[in-house]
C-alpha positions as CSV (number, residue, x, y, z in Angstrom):
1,X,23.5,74.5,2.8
2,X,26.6,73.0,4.1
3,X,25.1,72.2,7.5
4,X,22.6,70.5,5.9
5,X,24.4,68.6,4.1
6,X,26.3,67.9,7.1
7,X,23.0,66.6,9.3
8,X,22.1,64.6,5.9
9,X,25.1,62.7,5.8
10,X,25.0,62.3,9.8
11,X,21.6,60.8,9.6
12,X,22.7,58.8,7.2
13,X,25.3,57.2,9.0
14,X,23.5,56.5,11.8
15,X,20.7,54.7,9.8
16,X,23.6,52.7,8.5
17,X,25.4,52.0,11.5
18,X,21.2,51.2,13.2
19,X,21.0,48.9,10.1
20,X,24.6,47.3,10.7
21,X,23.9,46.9,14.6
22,X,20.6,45.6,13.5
23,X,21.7,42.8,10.8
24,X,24.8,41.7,13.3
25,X,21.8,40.6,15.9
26,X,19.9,39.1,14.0
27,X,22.7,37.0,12.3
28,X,23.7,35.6,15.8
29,X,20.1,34.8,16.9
30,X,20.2,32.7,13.2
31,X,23.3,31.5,14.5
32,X,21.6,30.4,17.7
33,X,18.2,29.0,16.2
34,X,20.2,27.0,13.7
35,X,22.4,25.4,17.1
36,X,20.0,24.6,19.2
37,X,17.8,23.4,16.2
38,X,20.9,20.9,15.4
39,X,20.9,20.2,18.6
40,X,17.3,19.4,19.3
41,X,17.2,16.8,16.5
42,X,19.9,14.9,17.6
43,X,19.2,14.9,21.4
44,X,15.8,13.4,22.7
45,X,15.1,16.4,25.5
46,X,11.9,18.5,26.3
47,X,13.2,21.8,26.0
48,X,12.6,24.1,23.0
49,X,14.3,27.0,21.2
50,X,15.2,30.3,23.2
51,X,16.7,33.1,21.6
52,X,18.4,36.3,22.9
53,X,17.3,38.5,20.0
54,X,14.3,40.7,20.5
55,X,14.0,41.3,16.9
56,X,10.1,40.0,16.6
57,X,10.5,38.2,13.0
58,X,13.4,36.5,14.8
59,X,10.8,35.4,17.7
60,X,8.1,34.4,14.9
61,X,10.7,32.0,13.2
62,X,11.8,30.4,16.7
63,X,8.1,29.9,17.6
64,X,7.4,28.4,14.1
65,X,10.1,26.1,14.7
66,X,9.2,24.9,18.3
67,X,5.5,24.2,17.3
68,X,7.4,22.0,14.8
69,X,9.7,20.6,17.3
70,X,6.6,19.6,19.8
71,X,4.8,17.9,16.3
72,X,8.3,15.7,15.9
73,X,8.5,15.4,19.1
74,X,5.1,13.9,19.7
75,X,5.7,11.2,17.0
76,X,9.1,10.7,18.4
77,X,7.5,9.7,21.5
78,X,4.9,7.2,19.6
79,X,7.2,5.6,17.3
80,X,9.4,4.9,20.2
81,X,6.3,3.4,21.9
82,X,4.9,2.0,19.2
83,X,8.6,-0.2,18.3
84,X,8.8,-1.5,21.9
85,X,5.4,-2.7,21.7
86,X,6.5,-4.3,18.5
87,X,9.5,-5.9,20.1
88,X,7.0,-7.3,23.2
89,X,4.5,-8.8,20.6
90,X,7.1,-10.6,18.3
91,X,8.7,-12.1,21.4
92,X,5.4,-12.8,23.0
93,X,3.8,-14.5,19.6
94,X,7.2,-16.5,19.1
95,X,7.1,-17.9,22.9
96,X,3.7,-19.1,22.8
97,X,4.2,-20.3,19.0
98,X,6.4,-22.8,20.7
99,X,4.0,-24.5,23.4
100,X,2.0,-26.1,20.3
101,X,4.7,-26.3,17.8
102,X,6.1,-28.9,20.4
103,X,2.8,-30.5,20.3
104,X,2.9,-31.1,16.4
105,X,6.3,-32.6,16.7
106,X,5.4,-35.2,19.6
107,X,2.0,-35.9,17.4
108,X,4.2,-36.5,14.1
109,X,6.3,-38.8,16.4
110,X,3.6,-40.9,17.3
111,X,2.3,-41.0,13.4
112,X,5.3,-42.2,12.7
113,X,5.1,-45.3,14.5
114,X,1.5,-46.3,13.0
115,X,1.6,-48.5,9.8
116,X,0.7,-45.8,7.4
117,X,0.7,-46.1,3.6
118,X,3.5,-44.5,1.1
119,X,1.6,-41.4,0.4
120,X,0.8,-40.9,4.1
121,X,4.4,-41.1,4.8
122,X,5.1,-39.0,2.4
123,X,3.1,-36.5,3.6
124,X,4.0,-36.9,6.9
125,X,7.8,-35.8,5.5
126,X,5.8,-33.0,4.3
127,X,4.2,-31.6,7.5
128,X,7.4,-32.2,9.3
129,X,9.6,-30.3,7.0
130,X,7.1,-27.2,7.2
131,X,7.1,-27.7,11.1
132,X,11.1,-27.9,10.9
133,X,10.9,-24.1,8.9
134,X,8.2,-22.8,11.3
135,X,10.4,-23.7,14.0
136,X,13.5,-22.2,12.7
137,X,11.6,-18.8,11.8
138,X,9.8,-18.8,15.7
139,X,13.4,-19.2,17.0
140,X,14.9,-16.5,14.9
141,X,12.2,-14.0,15.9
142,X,12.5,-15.0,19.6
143,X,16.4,-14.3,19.3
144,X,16.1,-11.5,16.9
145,X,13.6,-9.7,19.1
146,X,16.3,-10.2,22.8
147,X,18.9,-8.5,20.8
148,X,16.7,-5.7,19.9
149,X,15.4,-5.6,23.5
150,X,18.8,-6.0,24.8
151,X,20.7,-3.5,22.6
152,X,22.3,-0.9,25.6
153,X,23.4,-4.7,27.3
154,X,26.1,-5.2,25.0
155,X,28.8,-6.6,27.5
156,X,32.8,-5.6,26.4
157,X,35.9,-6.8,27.0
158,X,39.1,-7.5,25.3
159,X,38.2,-10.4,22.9
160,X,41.2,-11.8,20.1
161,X,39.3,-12.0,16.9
162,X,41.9,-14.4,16.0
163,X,40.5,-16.8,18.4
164,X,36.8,-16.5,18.2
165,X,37.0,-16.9,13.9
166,X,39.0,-20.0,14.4
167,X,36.4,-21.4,16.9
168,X,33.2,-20.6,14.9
169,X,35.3,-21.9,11.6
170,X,35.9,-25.2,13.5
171,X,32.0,-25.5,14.9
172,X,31.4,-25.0,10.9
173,X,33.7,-27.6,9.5
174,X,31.8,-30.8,9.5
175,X,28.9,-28.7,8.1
176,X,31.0,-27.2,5.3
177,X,32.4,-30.1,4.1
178,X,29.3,-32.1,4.0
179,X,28.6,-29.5,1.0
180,X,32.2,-29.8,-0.4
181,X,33.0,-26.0,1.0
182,X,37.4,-26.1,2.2
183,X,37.2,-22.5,3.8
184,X,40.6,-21.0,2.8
185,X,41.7,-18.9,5.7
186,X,43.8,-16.0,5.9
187,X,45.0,-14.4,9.4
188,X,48.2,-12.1,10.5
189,X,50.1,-14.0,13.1
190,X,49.2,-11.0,15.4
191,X,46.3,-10.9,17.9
192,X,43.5,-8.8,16.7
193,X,42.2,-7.4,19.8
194,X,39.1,-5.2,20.5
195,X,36.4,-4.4,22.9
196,X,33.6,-6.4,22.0
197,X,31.1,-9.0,23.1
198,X,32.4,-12.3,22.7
199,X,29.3,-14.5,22.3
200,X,27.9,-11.6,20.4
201,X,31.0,-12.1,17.6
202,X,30.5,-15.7,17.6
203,X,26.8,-15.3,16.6
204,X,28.1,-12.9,13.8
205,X,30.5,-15.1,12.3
206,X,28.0,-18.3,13.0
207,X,25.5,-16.2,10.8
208,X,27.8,-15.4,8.1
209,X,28.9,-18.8,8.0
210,X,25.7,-20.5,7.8
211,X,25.0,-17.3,4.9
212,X,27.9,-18.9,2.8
213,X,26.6,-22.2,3.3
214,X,23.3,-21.1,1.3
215,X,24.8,-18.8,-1.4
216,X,28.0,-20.5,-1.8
217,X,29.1,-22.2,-5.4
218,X,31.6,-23.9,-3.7
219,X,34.2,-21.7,-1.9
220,X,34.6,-19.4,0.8
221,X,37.3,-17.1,1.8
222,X,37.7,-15.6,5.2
223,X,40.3,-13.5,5.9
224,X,40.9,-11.0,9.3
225,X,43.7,-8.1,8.7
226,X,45.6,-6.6,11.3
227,X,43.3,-3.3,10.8
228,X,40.5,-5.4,12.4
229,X,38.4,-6.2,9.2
230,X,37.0,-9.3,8.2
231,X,35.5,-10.7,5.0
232,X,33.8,-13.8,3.9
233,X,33.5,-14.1,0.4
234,X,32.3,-16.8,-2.0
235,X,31.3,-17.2,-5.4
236,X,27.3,-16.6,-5.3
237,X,26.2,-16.7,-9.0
238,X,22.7,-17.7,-8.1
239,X,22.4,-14.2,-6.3
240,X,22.3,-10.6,-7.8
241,X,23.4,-7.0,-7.1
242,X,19.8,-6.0,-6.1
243,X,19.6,-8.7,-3.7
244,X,22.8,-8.2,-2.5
245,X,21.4,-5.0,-1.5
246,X,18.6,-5.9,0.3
247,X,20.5,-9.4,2.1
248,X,20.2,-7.3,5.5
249,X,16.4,-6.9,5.3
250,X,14.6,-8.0,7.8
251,X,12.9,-11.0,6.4
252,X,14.2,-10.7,2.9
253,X,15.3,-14.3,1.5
254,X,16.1,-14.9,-2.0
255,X,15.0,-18.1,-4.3
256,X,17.9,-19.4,-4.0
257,X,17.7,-20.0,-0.1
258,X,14.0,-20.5,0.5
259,X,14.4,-22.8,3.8
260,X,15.9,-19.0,5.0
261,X,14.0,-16.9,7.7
262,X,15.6,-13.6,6.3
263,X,16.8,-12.7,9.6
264,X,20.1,-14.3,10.1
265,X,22.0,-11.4,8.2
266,X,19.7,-9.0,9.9
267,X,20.7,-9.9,13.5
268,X,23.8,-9.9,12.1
269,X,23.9,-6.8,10.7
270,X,22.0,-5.4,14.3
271,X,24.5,-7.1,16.4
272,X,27.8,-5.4,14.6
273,X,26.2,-1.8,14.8
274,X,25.2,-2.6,19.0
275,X,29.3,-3.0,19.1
276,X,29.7,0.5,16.8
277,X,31.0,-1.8,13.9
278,X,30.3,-1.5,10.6
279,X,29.3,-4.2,8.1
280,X,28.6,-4.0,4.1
281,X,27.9,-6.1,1.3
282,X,29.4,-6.0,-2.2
283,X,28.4,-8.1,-5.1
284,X,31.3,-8.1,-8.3
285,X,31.9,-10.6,-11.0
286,X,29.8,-13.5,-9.5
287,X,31.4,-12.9,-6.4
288,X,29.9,-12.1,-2.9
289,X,32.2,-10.1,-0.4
290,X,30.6,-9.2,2.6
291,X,33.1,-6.8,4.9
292,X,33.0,-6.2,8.8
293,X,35.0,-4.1,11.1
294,X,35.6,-2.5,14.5
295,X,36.9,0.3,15.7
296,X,40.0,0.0,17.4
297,X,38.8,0.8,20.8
298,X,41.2,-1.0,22.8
């Protein structure tokens, strides 16, 4: 009876030590799908998911996972095709939209210099203001499109923020004041220095400039901290929180700014990301802040 007992209780611990042996592998082949699963979402690479386990179920799940892997991979692939094709035609349609857009112009010029009555003048005014949006919205799609194109091309070198705000505030000034906008600027008496593109920053702070000019009741505040991060903000009250949300759409204007091609922000928004910046929005009390900064890469 005893020996029995004996082989019962030997069996047994076998089984468990089997089951013990058993559950360890097949916790480190989880362990290794759920790397290398990480791994192939984040990095775009042929290779699929090999485990060391034998255990079959293990093999099944892998498998499941890599048929899954070649269906995202597969759409990866025309996505990625599919958005430089997208790219090609916007900058394509917004080259040749200029060829007869130039046409127009030189046509309106000549109008002008007929006798004409005052309704044909006036509309006249009419087709020339459209003409003036068209072309603004062909040239922003033309740019918009070369900094997509262009987005591994970001140049760097040390750049003084300091420097480059003061410059695009000064290109601004005649601009601002012509709509009664003082710009009250704050800046540490240290240079701010990072690793960016310089004409790329300009562009940014042209674009949020130009952004205040629309939205703005009447002030503007820009301010740079030594940490790197600056904000332009103005009193907005013709804008919302929703569309303070959405001011980085691509196209997205708002009611109160319908000369605007909804891109500006969006290239600006593009642009700070190409530098590994971050930019955000923020819409309190009337007020709109919006908030940039880079990382201190220098």
């Amino acid at each position: 009876m005893v020996y029995w007992l004996w082989a019962a209780v030997c069996i047994l611990a076998a089984l468990v030590i089997v089951l013990f042996v058993k559950i360890h592998l097949m916790q480190k082949t989880a362990r290794e799908i759920e790397t290398a699963f990480a791994d192939r979402l984040m990095t775009d690479t042929n290779t699929l998911i090999d485990i060391s386990g034998g255990d079959r179920h293990m093999r099944h799940l892998a498998n499941a996972i890599n048929r899954q892997l070649r269906i995202l991979r597969d759409k990866r692939r025309r996505y990625q095709q599919g958005d430089e094709e997208l790219k090609n035609a916007i900058t394509n349609i917004s080259h040749d939209l200029r060829t007869p857009l130039t046409a127009v112009f030189g046509y309106l010029d000549l109008l002008e210099q007929e006798q004409k009555s005052e309704a044909v003048e006036r509309y006249i005014g009419i087709i020339r203001n459209r003409c003036e949006m068209l072309k603004q919205l062909t040239e922003e799609l033309f740019r918009y499109s070369v900094i997509l194109s262009k987005e591994n091309d970001i140049s760097r070198e040390p750049v003084v923020i300091n420097n480059v705000l003061e410059e695009s505030i000064a290109a601004f000034y005649t601009a601002l004041k012509e709509q009664n906008i003082v710009p009250a600027i704050q800046m540490p008496d240290t240079k701010v220095i990072r690793l960016l593109d310089a004409s790329a920053l300009s562009r940014i702070f042209s674009n949020l400039l130009q952004n205040a000019m629309k939205y703005s009741d009447g002030d503007l505040d820009v301010m740079l901290s030594e940490s790197g991060e600056i904000t332009f903000a103005n009193t907005a009250t013709r804008l919302s929180e929703i569309e303070t949300g959405r001011l980085f759409d691509r196209f997205f204007t708002v009611e109160a700014a319908r000369k605007s091609t909804g891109l500006g922000l969006a290239i600006t928004k593009t642009l700070v990301e190409q530098m590994d910046g971050s930019i955000s929005a923020k819409y309190e009390s009337s007020r709109l802040s919006i908030r940039i900064s880079f990382p201190d890469n220098t």
